[in-house]
N, C-alpha and C positions, 0 to 999 in steps of 0.2 A: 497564589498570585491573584489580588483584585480587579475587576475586569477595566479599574481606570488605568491601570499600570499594565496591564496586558499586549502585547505587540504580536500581528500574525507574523508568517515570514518576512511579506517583503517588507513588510514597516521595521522589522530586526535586520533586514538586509542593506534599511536605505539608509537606520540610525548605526550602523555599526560602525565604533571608534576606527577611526586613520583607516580608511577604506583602500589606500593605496599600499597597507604592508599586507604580507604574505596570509593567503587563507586557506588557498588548498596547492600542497608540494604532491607530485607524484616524481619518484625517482626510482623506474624502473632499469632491468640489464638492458632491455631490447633496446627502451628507446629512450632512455637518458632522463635528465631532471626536465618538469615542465611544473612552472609554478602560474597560480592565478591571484592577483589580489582580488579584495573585497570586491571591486570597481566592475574589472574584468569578469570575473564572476557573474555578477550584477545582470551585467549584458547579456550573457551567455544566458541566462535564466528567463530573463524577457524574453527572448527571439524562442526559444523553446515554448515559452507558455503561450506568447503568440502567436505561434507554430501550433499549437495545439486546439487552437480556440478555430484559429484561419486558414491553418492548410488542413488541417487531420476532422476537424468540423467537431471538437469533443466539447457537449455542454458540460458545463459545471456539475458538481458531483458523480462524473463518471470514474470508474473501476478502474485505474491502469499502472499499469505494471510496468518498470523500468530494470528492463535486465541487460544493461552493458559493461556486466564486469564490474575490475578496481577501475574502468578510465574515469577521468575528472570528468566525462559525460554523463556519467552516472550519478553523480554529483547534482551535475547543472538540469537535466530531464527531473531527477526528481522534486529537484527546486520547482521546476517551471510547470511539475502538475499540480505544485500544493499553491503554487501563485494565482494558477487557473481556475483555483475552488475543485479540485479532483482529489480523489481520493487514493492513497498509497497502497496497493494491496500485492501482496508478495502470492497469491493466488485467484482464478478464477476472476480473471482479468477483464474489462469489456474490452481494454487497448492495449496492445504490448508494443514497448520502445525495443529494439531488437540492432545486433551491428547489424551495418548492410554487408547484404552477400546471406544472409539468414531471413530475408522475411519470407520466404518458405518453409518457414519453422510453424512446427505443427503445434498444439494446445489451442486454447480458448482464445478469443478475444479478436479484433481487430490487427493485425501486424502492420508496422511500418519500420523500416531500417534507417540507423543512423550510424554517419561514419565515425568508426573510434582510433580514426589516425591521431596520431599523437598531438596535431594542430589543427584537427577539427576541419584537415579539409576533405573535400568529396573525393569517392572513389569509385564513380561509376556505376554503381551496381546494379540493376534492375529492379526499380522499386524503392532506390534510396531517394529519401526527400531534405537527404544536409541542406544540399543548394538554394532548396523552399526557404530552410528555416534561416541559413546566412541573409538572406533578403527580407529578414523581418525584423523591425523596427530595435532599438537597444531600451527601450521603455516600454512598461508594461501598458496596453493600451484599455484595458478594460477596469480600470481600477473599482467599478460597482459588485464586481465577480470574487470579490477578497474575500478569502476561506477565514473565518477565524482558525481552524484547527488547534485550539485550544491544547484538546485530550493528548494529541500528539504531541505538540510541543512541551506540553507538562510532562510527558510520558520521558518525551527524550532528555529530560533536564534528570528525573530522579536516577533515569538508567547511568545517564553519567554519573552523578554522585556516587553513587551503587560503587562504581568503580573507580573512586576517587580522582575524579575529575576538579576542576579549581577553576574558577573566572581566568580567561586570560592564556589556560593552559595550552601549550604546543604540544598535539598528540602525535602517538608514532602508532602506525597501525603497517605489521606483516604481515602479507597475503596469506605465505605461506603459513601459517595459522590461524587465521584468521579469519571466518565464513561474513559474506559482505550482508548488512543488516543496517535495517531500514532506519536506524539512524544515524548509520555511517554512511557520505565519509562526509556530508557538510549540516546536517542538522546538530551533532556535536560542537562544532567548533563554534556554530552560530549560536546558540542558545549560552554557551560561555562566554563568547567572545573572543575566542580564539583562533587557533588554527592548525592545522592537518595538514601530516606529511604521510605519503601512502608508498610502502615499496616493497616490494619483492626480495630483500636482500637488504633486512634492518637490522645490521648489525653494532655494535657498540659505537665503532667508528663514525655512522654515520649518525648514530643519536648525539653523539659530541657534536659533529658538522652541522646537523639542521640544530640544533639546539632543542632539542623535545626534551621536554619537562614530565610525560606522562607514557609513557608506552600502555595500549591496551592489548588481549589477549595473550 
């Protein structure tokens, strides 16, 4: 990829085709189908990187670590730390994203909790800063702070190929085999152009129903 043709996240986030069809499905038992388009998304990722820059004080190029699980917040956190110029790291964290009710969780780094209800609303917890980040803008406000992240994004395009992934493709990802990895569940679909269904109970039925074109693991 030539660096004229090159696009970091959000520049892949802002050109991506029909931003209003589906980009990431979660359809678990507990708590049912919640889909997000491009748009939706979008938003979600700003108020997080925002959230990060203005309420949590993280300069650019800091270490942080987003461990909330399959929810679609896991998704949007780690959109919103590669937007903020941070860096992905699956260890040895300077910031860890954490559910609320957990930021007394022990390891490295800074903690702060976010709620992983299934609409993203606050749950009270001591220490949670959902409510911060709902109060921060739907637009990225530091646009001079743009990470190229190249090596990652190239990294996550060959891992797909790897496993025969296609421009455009609808991916099916089971939990229950499936261990959560740093280019799931939306640097995948972005870099193709596609989109992510995540569940807990992906069984044939519902690959027919969402229409996935690709199951991974």
């Amino acid at each position: 990829m030539d660096s004229q043709n090159f696009k970091d996240v959000w520049q892949l986030l802002n050109s991506f085709p029909d931003p209003q069809r589906p980009f990431i499905t979660t359809n678990f038992i507990d708590t049912g189908r919640i889909e997000l388009s491009v748009t939706t998304f979008l938003n979600g990722a700003a108020k997080s990187a925002n959230a990060l820059r203005d309420v949590i004080d993280v300069e650019s190029g800091t270490a942080v670590q987003v461990d909330l699980g399959w929810s679609w917040q896991q998704a949007v956190w780690q959109a919103g730390a590669l937007i903020s110029g941070n860096d992905l790291v699956t260890q040895n964290p300077e910031v860890r994203i954490v559910p609320a009710g957990q930021s007394e969780a022990t390891g490295s780094g800074d903690v702060f909790g976010i709620s992983i209800d299934g609409w993203g609303r606050p749950q009270g917890y001591e220490g949670e800063i959902t409510a911060e980040v709902l109060g921060q803008p739907d637009g990225w406000m530091y646009p001079e702070f743009f990470a190229q992240q190249r090596e990652l994004i190239e990294s996550a395009r060959h891992w797909g190929l790897e496993r025969g992934v296609s421009p455009g493709a609808r991916l099916g990802i089971d939990t229950r085999h499936t261990e959560p990895d740093i280019f799931i569940p939306f640097l995948l679909p972005l870099v193709f152009a596609g989109s992510i269904v995540i569940s807990d109970n992906l069984d044939q039925r519902l690959v027919e129903q969402e229409q996935i074109t690709c199951v991974l693991g």
